[in-house]
N, C-alpha and C positions, 0 to 999 in steps of 0.2 A: 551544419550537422549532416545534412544528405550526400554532403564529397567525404566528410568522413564514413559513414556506412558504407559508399560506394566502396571506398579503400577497406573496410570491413572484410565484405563481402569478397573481394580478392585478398583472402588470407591474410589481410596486417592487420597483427594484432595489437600493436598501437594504435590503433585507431582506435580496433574494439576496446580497447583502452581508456582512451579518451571519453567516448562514446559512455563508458561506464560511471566515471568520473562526473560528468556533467550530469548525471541522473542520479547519483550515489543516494544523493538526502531525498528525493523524488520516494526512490523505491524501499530508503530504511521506512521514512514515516509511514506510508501506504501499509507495509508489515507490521510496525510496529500497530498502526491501529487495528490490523486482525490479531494481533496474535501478544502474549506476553514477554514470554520470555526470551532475553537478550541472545542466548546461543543458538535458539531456533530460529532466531528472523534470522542469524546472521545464514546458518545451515540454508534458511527459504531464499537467501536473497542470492548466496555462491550457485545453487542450484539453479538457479531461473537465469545469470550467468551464463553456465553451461548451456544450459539447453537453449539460450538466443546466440552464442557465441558457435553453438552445430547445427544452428539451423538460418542460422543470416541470411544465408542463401535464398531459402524461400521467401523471404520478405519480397514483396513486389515494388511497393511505392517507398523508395527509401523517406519519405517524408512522416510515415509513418511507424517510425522505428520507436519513438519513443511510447506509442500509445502501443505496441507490439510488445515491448518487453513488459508494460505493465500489467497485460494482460495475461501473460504467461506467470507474472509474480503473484497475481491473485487468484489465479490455476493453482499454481503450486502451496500458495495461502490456503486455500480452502481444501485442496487434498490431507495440508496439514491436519487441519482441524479436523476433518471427517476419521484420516487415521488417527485422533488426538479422542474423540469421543470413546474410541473401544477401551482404551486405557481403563485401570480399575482407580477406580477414585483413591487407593490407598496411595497409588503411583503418583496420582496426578496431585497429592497433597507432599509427599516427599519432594517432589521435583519444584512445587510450589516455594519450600520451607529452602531448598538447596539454593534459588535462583533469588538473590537478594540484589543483583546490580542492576542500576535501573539509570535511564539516561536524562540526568535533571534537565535539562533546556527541551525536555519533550513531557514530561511528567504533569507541569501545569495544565495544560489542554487539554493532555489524553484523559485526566481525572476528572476537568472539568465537564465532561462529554458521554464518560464511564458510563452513566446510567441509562444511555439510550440506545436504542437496539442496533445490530451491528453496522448493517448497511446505511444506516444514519452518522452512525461513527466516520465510517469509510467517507463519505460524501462530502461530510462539513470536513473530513481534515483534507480529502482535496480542494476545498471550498476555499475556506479561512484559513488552514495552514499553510498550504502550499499555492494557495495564490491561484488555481484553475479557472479554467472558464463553464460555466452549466455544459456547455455545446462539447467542451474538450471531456469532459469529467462522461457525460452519456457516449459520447465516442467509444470508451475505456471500458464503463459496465454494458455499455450491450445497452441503452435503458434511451426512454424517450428524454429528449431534453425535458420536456413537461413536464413529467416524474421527477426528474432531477430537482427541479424549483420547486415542488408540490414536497416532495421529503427535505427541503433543508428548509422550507417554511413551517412542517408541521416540527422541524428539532429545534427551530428557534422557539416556534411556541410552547415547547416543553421545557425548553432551558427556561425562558422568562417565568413560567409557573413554577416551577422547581427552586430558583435561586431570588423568585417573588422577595424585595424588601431588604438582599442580602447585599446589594452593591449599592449603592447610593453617595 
């Protein structure tokens, strides 16, 4: 991955291509667990795109590319949301009623999970969905590894009291 960046970083955009491709389902789920609807991850995910594809350059350790784009995804996830609160709730119940396509091989999880707060959300789907490591996942949020274990221990122990007696 790091000879691909480096060829990034001088202009080929196949690479950045590539480089995108091998990260695609990385950076939908990471979206899709901020955010709902299907046209705005797609909107969050081309945008974070651009803005790593004009700024490559700046990356310094190309080994770090991947934890660089996602932190620009969840930059540009949370500007979402922040511009997404001022909306008038009539807008955000049309846009709700409009936006019915939803991606079944992700839906199970993200429903399972729904009820716990966001950065709980965020964690366990890079936890259990996608496979990370505590150390790579605190990389990413900025956050102590120890945090990181200390919140997907208190969202297990919310999930088992919440779904208490319903799996067996």
């Amino acid at each position: 991955m790091e000879k691909l960046v480096e060829r990034a970083k001088n202009n080929d955009s196949d690479a950045f291509t590539h480089l995108i491709l091998n990260i695609e389902r990385d950076l939908y789920c990471i979206a899709k667990s901020k955010i709902d609807n299907e046209n705005d991850i797609e909107d969050i995910i081309q945008e974070t795109m651009i803005i790593a594809f004009l700024n490559i350059k700046k990356l310094k350790n190309n080994s770090f590319f991947k934890t660089w784009i996602i932190k620009i995804l969840i930059n540009n996830c949370n500007k979402f949301y922040k511009r997404r609160k001022h909306k008038s709730l009539e807008d955000e119940e049309i846009e709700r009623i409009g936006s019915v396509e939803m991606d079944l091989s992700n839906i199970e999880f993200k429903d399972f999970i729904s009820f716990l707060k966001e950065d709980e959300r965020v964690i366990l789907t890079f936890y259990y969905y996608l496979g990370y490591t505590t150390k790579e996942i605190s990389k990413i949020l900025n956050k102590r590894e120890g945090t990181i274990c200390s919140k997907i221990s208190r969202a297990k122990t919310k999930i088992k009291e919440k779904y208490k007696g319903e799996f067996y």
